[in-house]
C-alpha positions as CSV (number, residue, x, y, z in Angstrom):
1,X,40.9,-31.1,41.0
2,X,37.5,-32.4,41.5
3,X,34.4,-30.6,42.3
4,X,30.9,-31.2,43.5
5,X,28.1,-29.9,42.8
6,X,25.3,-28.0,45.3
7,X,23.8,-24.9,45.1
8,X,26.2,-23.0,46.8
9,X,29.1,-24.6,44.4
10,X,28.2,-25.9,40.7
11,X,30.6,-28.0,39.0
12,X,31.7,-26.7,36.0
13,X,30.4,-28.5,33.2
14,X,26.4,-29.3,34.6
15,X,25.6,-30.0,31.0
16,X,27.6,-33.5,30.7
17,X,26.2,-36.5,31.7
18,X,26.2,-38.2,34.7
19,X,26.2,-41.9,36.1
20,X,25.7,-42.9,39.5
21,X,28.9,-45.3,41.1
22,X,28.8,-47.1,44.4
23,X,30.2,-43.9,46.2
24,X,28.3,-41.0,44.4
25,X,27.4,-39.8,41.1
26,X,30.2,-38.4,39.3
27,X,29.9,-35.8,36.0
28,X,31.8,-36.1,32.8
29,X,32.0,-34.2,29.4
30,X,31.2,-34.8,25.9
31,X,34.2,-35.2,23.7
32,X,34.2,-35.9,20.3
33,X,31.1,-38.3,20.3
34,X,32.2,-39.8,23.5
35,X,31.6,-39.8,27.3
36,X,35.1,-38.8,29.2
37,X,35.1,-39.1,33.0
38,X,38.7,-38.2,34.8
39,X,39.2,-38.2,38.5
40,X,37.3,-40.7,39.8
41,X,38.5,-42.0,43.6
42,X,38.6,-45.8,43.4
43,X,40.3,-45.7,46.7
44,X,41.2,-43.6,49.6
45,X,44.2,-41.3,49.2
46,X,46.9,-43.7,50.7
47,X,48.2,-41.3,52.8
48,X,48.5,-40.7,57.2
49,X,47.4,-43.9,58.5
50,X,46.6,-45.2,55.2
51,X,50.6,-45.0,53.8
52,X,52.0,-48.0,52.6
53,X,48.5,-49.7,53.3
54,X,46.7,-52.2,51.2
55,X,44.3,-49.7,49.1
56,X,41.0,-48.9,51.6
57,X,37.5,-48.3,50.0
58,X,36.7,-44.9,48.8
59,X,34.3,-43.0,51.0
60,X,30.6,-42.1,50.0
61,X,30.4,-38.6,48.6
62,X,27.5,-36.7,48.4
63,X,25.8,-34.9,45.8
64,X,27.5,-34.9,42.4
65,X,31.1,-35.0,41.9
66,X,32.7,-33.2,39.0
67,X,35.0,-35.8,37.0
68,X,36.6,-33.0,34.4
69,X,40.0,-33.3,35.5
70,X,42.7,-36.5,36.0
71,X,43.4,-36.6,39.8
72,X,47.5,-36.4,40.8
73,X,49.9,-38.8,40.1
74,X,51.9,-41.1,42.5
75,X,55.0,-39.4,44.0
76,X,57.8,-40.5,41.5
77,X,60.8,-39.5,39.8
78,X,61.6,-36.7,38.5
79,X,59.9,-36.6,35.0
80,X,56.6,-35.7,36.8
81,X,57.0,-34.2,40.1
82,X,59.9,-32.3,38.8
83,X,57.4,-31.2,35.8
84,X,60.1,-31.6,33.7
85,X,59.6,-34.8,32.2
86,X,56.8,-36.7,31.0
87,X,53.8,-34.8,32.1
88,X,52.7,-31.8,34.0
89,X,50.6,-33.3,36.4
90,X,48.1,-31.4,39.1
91,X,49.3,-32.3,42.6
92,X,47.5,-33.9,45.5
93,X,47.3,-36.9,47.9
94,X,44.2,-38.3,45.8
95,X,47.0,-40.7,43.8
96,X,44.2,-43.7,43.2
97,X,41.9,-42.6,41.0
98,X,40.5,-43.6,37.1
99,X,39.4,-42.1,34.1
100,X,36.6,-43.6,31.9
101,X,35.9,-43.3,27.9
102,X,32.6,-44.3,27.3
103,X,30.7,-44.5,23.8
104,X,27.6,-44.5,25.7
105,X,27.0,-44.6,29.6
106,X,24.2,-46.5,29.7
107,X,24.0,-49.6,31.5
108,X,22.1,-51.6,29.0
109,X,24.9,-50.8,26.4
110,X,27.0,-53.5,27.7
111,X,29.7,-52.7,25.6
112,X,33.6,-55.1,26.5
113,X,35.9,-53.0,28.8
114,X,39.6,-52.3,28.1
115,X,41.5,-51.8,31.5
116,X,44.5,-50.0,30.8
117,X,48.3,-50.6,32.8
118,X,50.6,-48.2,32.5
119,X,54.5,-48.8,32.4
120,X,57.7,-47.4,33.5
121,X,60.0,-49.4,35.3
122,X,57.5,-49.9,38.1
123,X,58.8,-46.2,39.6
124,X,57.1,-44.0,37.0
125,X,53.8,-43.2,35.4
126,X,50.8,-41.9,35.1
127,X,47.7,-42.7,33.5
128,X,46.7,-38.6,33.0
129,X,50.3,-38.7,30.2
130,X,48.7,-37.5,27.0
131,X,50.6,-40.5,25.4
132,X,47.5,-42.5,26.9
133,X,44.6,-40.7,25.5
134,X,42.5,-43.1,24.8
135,X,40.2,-41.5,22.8
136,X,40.9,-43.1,19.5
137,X,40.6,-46.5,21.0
138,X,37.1,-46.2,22.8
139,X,35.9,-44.5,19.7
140,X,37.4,-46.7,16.7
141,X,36.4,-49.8,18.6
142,X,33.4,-49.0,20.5
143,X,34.3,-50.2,23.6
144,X,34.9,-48.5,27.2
145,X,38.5,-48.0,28.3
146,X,39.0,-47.4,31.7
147,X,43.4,-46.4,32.6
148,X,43.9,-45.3,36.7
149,X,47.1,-44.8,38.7
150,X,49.0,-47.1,41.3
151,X,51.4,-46.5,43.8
152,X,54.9,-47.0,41.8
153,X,58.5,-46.9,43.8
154,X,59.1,-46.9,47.6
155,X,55.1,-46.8,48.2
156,X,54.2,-49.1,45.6
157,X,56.9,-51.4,45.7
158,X,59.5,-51.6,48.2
159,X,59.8,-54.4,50.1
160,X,58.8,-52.5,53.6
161,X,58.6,-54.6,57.1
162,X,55.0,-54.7,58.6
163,X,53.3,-53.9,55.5
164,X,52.1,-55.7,52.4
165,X,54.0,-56.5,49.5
166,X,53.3,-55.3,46.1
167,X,51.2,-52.4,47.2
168,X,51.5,-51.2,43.5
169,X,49.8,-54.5,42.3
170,X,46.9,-54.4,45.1
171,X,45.8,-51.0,44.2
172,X,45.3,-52.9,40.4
173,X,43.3,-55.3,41.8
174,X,41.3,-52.6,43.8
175,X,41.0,-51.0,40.7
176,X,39.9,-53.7,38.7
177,X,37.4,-54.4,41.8
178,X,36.1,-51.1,41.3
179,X,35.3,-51.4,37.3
180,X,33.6,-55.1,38.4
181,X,30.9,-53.1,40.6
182,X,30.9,-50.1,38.1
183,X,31.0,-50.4,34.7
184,X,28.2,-51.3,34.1
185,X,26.9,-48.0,34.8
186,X,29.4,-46.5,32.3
187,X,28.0,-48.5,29.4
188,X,30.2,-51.4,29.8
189,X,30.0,-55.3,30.5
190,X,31.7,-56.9,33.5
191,X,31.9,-60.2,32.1
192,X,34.1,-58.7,29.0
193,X,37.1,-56.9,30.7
194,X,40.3,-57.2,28.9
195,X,43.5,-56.1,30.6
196,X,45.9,-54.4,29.0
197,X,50.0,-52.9,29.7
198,X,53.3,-52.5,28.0
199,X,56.5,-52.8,30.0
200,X,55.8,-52.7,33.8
201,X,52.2,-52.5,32.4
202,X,52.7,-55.9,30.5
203,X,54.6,-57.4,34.2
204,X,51.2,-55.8,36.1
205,X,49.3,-58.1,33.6
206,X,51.4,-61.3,34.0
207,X,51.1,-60.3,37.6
208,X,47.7,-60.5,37.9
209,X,47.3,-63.8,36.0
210,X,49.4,-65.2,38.5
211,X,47.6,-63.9,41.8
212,X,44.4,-65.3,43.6
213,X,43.5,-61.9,44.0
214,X,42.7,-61.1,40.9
215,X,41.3,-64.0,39.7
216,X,37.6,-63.4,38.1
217,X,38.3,-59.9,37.7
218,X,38.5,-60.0,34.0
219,X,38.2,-62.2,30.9
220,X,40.9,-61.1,28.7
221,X,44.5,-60.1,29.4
222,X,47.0,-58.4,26.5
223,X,50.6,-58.0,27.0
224,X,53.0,-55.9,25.5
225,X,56.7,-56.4,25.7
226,X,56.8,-58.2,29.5
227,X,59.2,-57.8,31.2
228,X,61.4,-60.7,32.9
229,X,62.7,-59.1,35.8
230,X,61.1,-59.8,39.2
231,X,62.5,-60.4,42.8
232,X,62.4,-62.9,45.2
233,X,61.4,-62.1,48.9
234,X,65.2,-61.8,50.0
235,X,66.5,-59.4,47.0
236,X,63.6,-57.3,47.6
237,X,64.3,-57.1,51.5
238,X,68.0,-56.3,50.5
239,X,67.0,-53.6,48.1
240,X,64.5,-52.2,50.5
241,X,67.4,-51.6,53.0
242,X,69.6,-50.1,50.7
243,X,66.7,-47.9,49.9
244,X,66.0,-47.1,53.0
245,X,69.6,-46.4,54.0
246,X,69.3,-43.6,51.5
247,X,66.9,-41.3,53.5
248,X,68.8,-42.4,56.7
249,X,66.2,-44.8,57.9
250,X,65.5,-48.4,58.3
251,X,63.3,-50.0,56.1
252,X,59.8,-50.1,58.1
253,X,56.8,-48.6,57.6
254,X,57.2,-46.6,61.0
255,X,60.1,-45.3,59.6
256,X,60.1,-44.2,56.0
257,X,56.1,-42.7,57.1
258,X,58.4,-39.5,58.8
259,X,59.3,-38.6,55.3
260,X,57.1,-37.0,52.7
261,X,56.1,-39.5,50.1
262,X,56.9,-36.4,47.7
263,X,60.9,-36.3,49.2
264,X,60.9,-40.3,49.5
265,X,61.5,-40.5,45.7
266,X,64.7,-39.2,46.1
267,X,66.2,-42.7,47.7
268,X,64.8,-44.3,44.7
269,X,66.2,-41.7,42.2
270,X,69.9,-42.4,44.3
271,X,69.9,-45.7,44.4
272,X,69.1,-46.3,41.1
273,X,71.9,-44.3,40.0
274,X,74.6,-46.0,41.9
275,X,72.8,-50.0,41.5
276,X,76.0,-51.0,39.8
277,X,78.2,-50.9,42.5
278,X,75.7,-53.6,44.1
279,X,76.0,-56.1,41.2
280,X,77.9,-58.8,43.6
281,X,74.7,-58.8,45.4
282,X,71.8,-58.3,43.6
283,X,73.6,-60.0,40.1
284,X,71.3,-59.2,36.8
285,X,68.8,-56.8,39.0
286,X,72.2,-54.2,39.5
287,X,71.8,-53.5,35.6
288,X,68.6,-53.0,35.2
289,X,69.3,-49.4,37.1
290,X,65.9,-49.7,39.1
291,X,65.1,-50.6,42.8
292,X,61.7,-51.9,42.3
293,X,60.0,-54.9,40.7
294,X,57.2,-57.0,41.5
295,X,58.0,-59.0,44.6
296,X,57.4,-62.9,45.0
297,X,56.3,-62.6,48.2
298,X,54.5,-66.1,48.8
299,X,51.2,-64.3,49.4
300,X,50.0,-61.8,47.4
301,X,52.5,-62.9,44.7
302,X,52.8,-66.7,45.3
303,X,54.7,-67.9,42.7
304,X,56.4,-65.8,38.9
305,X,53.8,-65.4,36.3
306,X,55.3,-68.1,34.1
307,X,55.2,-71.1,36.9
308,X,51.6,-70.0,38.0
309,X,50.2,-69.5,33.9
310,X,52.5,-73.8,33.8
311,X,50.3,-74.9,36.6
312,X,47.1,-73.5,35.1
313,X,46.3,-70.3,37.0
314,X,45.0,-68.4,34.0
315,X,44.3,-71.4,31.6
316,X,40.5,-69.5,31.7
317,X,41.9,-66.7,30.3
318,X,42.1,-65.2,26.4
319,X,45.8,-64.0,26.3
320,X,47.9,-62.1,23.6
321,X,51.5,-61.2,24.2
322,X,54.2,-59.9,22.2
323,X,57.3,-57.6,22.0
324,X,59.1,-55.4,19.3
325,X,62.0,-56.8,17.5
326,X,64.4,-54.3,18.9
327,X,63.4,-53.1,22.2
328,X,66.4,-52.9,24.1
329,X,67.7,-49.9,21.3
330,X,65.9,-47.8,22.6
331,X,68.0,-47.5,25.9
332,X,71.0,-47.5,23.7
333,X,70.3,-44.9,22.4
334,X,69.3,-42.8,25.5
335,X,72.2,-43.6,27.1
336,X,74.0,-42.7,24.2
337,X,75.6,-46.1,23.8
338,X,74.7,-46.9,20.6
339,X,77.4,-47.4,18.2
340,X,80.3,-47.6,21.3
341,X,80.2,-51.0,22.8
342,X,83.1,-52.6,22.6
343,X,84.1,-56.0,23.1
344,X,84.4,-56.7,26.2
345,X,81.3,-55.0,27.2
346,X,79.3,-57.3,25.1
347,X,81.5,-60.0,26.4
348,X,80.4,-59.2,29.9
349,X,76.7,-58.3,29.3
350,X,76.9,-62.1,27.7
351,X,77.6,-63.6,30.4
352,X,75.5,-62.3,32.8
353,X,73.0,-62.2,30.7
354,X,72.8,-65.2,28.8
355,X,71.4,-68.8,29.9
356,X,74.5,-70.7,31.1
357,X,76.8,-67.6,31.8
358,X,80.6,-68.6,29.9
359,X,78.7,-71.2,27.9
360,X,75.8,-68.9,26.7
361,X,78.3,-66.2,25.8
362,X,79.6,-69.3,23.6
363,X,76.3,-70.2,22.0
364,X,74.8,-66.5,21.3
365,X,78.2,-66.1,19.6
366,X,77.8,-69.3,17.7
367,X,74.1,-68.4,17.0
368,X,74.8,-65.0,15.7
369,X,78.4,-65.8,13.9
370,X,77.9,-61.7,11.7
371,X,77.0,-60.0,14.8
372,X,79.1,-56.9,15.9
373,X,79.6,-56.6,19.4
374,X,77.4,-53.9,20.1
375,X,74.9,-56.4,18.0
376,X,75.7,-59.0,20.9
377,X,75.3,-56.5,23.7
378,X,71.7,-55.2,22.3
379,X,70.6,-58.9,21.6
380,X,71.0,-60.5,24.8
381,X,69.9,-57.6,26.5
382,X,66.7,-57.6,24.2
383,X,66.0,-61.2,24.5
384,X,66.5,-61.1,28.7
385,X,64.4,-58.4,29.3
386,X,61.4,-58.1,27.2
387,X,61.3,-60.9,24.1
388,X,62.0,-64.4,25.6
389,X,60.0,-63.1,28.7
390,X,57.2,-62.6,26.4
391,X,57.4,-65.7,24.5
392,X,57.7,-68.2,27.3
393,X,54.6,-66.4,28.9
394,X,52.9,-67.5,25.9
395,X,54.5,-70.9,26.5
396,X,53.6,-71.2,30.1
397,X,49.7,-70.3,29.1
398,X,50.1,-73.7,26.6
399,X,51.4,-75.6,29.8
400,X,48.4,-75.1,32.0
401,X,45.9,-75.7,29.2
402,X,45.4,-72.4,27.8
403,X,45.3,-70.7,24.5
404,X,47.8,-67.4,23.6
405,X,48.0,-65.3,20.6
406,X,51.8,-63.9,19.8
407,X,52.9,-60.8,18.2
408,X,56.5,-59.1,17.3
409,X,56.7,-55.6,16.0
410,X,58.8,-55.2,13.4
411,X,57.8,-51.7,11.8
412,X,60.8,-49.3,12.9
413,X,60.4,-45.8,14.6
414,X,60.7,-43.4,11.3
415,X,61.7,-40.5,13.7
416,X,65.7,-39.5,13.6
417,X,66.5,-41.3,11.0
418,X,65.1,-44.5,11.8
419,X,68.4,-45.6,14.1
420,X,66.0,-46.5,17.1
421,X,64.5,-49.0,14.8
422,X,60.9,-51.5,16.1
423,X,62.5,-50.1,19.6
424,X,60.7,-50.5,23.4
425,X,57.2,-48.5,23.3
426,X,57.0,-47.8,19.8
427,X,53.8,-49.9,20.6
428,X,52.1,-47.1,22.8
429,X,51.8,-44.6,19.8
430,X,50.7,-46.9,17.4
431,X,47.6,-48.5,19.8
432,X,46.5,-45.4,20.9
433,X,46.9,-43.3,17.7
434,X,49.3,-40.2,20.4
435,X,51.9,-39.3,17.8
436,X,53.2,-36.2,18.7
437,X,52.7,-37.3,22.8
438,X,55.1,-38.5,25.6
439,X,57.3,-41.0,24.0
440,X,56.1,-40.4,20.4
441,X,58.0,-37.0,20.2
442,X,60.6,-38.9,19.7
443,X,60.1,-41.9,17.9
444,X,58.5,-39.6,15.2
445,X,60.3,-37.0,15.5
446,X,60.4,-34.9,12.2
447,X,58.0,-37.2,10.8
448,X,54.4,-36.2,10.5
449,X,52.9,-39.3,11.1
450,X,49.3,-38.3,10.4
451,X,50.7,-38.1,6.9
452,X,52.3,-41.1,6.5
453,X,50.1,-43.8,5.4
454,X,52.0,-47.0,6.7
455,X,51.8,-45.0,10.6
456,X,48.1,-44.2,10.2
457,X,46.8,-48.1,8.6
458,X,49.1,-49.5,11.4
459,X,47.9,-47.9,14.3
460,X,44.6,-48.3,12.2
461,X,45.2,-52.0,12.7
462,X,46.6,-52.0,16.3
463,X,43.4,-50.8,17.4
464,X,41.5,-53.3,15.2
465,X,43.0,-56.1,16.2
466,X,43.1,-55.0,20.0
467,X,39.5,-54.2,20.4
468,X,38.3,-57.2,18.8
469,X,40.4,-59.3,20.9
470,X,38.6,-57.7,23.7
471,X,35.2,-58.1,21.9
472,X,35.9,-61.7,21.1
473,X,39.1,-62.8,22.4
474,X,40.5,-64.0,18.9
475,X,42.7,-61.1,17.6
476,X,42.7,-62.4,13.9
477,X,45.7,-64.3,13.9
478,X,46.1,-68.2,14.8
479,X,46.9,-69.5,18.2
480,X,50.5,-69.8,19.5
481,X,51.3,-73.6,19.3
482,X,54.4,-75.4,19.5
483,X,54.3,-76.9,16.2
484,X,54.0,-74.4,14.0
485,X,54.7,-71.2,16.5
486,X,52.9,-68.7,14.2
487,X,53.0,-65.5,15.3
488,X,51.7,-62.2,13.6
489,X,54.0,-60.1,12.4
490,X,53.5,-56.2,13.0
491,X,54.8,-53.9,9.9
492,X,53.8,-51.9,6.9
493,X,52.9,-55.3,5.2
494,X,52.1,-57.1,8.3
495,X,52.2,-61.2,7.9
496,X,51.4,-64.4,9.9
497,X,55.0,-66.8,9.9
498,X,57.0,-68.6,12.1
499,X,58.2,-67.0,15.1
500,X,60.9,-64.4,13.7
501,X,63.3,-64.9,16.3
502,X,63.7,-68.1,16.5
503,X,67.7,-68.0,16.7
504,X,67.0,-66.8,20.5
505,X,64.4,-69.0,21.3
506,X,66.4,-72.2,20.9
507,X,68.8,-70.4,22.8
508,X,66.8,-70.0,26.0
509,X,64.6,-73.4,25.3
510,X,64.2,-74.7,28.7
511,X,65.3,-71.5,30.7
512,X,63.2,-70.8,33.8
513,X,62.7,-66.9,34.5
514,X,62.9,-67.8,38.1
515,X,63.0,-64.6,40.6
516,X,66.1,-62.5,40.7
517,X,68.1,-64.2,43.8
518,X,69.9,-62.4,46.3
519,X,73.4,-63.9,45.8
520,X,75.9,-61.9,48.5
């Protein structure tokens, strides 16, 4: 909850400093050497008239608003709004609002900015999860990092009649709009923001390289582990009514407005349950076991990130981008798969999956002659999602005439045993030094990674290499070319070679990540 100060009603910490934004001044704390402002509105509540609106400009407070606390997440899941999951968040309507980690909030500091995207699945998150403190990033690198929510699911996402795509993505750019007018305030530079995400963070990023909205809104974009899965106009559309059909409503924005944003989740949280039964229609999206992606629309989404990056849209922009070796293990093993795939699952999961359906089932097989059919299952899986994704991002920015820097984590999760391996966000931990937070309970679970020296000088180097990207836009290690492909490898002796995978990337040489087609 946020407060404001008057007389009558003093915030609660009238010690901490204060900065002055285009709406009001807003007060934050001291923490550890470090200004910390949570809660503040970047946009109106999306709510009443607002709902499944393009984000509208914040109104003009007065007096001095109280910045102490993070403001609500967006309806989701449950995980948050069920309190049993990833956070305990406070509740509200006030879903679009940021936190800022200053070193110094003064505007002649002019220190780069680090814009932070959260992931999951584009129907979770929250940028108040302790997993995302970022603290040890703002301090270790002396730069300002600024995270906020977005609308995820039905409000974000869905493909709704008479209102605009991507909502989810727009309230990013509003976001990113805000920091432009504001940072500078805070300490920070406008003409040195780096973007950052992992997962749907990292498909956020590529997003916004891709759409004219964004452009100019930052200098720097970092991607972690992006994923390849986004849907074109008519699966969206299809989705959306299937979504809708859920709550007993047509998919329009007159419509799904009767129901409480809070209840609307539920649809989501059905239909992702039962996606599989849908797989003759919505093909490789059915899998995936969620309802919402970014949409290529043709407006606010023109084109897929790696066509737009081909023809130039970002060749302006520094880019890293990278993925862990094994990401798709991690789902393995929360689904408790791991270990039990038998043959013809990986049979099946090959041909879907797999460039050239029958025949790519033929060439992984070929490719990977020892592999074990769970092996198989995880690899294509892996390489569809999240690592040939990545790589042909960095591919695309070659294209159009830019430069990329590539990374693969290869350092596995010590926690349980080590089974879940350089798994899917195993990179969140590391870069923002939160352990014993959100996901890292169990990737180091029973470990004490604050005692393990390979955890601490990796994350140690995460952060390094990171904030000096942002400072300078060279991470220190060479540019991705197609020559040599060097790319820097992430471990307890980390290394510059060849790209690691390079089995798969012959594989899928050529392959277009077009946007998941509607095919009923």
């Amino acid at each position: 909850m946020t407060t404001t100060e008057s007389p009558d009603h003093p915030a609660s910490a009238p010690s901490g400093p204060v900065v002055r934004t285009s709406a009001g001044a807003v007060r934050g704390r001291r923490e550890d050497g470090l200004a910390v402002f949570r809660g503040i509105p970047f946009a109106e509540p999306p709510v009443g008239e607002a709902r499944f609106a393009a984000p509208r400009p914040v109104r003009a407070w007065d007096g001095t608003r109280g910045a102490f606390e993070f403001g609500p997440p967006p309806p989701q899941e449950v995980g948050i709004q069920g309190r049993t999951g990833v956070v305990n968040g406070p509740m509200g309507d006030d879903w679009l609002t940021l936190n800022v980690w200053t070193p110094d909030p003064t505007p002649s500091a002019g220190r780069p900015v680090m814009v932070w995207i959260y992931g999951g699945a584009y129907k979770l998150g929250f940028s108040g999860q302790p997993g995302y403190d970022a603290q040890h990033i703002a301090r270790d690198g002396d730069v300002v990092v600024v995270t906020f929510n977005y609308r995820v699911g039905m409000e974000g996402f869905a493909r709704i009649e008479g209102v605009p795509a991507n909502r989810g993505l727009l309230d990013q750019v509003a976001a990113l709009e805000w920091v432009q007018e504001n940072i500078t305030a805070f300490g920070g530079d406008p003409g040195q923001v780096t973007v950052f995400g992992e997962s749907a963070g990292a498909g956020s990023v590529a997003s916004l390289l891709a759409m004219p909205k964004a452009h100019g809104l930052f200098r720097r974009a970092m991607a972690q582990s992006v994923p390849g899965t986004f849907f074109s106009d008519e699966l969206a559309r299809d989705i959306a009514s299937a979504l809708a059909a859920e709550a007993g409503l047509r998919p329009t924005a007159a419509d799904l407005s009767t129901v409480d944003p809070r209840r609307l989740t539920e649809a989501g949280q059905a239909l992702s349950a039962k996606m599989l039964q849908h797989q003759d229609r919505w093909g490789q999206a059915a899998p995936t076991v969620t309802p919402f992606s970014p949409v290529v629309d043709g407006e606010v989404l023109p084109t897929t990130p790696w066509r737009a990056l081909a023809s130039g849209s970002a060749r302006d922009v520094d880019l890293v981008v990278g993925h862990n070796r094994d990401e798709f293990r991690l789902f393995l093993v929360l689904g408790g798969m791991l270990g039990k795939i038998t043959e013809d699952r990986a049979t099946e999961a090959l041909r879907l999956f797999a460039p050239g359906g029958e025949e790519g089932e033929r060439a992984y097989r070929a490719a990977f002659p020892e592999a074990s059919p769970g092996e198989l299952y995880e690899r294509v899986h892996t390489d569809w999602l999240f690592n040939m994704p990545s790589l042909r991002l960095a591919e695309a920015q070659l294209a159009g005439g830019g430069r990329a820097h590539v990374y693969e984590l290869t350092w596995p999760a010590p926690g349980n045993g080590g089974v879940l391996g350089a798994c899917h966000g195993l990179d969140i931990p590391l870069l923002f030094g939160t352990f014993g937070a959100d996901l890292g309970n169990l990737l180091f679970a029973g470990v004490d990674a604050s005692a393990s020296a390979d955890a601490q000088e990796l994350s140690s180097r995460f952060r390094r290499s990171w904030t000096v990207f942002a400072r300078t836009g060279d991470p220190g290690w060479p540019a991705y070319d197609r020559e040599r492909r060097l790319v820097q490898v992430l471990d307890a002796e980390p290394a510059v070679v060849a790209y690691p995978e390079e089995r798969s990337r012959k594989l899928w040489e050529g392959y277009d990540f077009g946007p998941l087609p509607l095919i009923g």
